[in-house]
C-alpha positions, 0 to 999 in steps of 0.5 A: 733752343725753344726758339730754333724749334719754333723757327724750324717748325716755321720753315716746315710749314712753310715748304708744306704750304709752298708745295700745296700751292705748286699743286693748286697751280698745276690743277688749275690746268692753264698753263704751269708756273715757269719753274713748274713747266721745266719740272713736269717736263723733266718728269715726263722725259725722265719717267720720274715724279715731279716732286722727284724732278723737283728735288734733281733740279734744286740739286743742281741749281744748288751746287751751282750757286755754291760753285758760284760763291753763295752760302746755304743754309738749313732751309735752302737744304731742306727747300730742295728736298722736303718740297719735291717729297710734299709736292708728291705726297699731295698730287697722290693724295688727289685731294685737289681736284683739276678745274673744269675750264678756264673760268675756274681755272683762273681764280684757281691759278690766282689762290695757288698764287695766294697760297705760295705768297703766305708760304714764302711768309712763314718760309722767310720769316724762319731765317734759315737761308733763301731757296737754291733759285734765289741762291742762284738768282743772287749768285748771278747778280753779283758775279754779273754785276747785271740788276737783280731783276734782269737774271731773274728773268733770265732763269725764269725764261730759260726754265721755262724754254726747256720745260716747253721743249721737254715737254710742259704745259705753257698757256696763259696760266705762265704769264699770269703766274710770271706777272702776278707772283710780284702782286701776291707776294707783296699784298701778302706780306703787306697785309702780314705786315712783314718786311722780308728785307729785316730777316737775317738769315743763318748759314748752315755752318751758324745754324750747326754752331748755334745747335753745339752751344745751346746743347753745351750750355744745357750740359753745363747747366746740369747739376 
């Protein structure tokens, strides 16, 4: 049980981090990363917060990828929820302040990118399931039969289509964000010599019978 803690505690960490990174990508004020454009645009239309129209937006993408035939787990649960409900915490805060141009701004965007890079460390390093989008993203590659990388694509620029036309900030900063996620995610794990490709993640039903047993055998263990 000890062990489940530690993972859970991993994954929280994890999607605190992935939000403080999201805020530092907005701050840097040249243009959102391609999901966050929807997100601020959905926001503005809708009156809601972002965190709220982040937490509406992993709903849904969630629901499809079930309907589509994937299994989530606790973290992808939790990645919906528990982001959004960061996301709005830290922008409240306004502990972060936005950059004064864009020559701050760029290696603002760049550390925001960093950040989210370590978070996806700790994140997928809990093995409690991939994030709705990925959930999405591999739903789509498998019913499709088309390569991993082309439906991507495809949901980042269908994203970031309708978060331009409702009404969030497209610049350089998107392209940047699109191009050099790649880099970070891959240097950052390189220098944490972790290989996200040897995690076994649990679905939510592995991760609820492991729960049942460990507390079975701890009862049992009872004098």
């Amino acid at each position: 049980m000890k062990d489940f803690y530690l993972r859970l505690l991993r994954l929280l960490f994890g999607l605190f981090l992935y939000a403080l990174g999201i805020v530092i990508t907005l701050k840097a004020s040249i243009g959102y990363a391609p999901w966050e454009v929807f997100h601020v645009g959905l926001a503005k239309t809708t009156g809601i917060s972002i965190g709220n129209a982040s937490i509406a937006a992993g709903l849904v993408i969630g629901t499809a990828a079930v309907l589509l035939g994937e299994k989530l787990g606790l973290g992808t649960i939790l990645n919906m929820i528990l982001i959004g409900i960061f996301l709005d915490i830290i922008l409240g805060l306004n502990l972060i302040p936005a950059s004064s141009g864009f020559l701050v701004g760029i290696p603002m965007l760049i550390a925001g990118l960093f950040v989210i890079s370590l978070a996806s460390y700790f994140y997928i390093g809990s093995g409690f399931g991939a994030g709705p989008r990925d959930s999405l993203m591999v739903a789509l590659t498998r019913r499709t039969k088309l390569p991993v990388g082309f439906c991507r694509g495809t949901i980042e620029v269908l994203a970031v289509l309708a978060g331009w036309k409702l009404g969030g900030m497209v610049g350089i900063g998107t392209v940047i964000s699109a191009f050099a996620i790649g880099f970070c995610i891959q240097t950052t794990f390189r220098l944490l010599r972790f290989d996200a490709t040897s995690v076994r993640h649990e679905t939510l039903d592995a991760t609820i019978k492991n729960i049942c047993c460990t507390s079975a055998a701890g009862k049992d263990s009872q004098p």
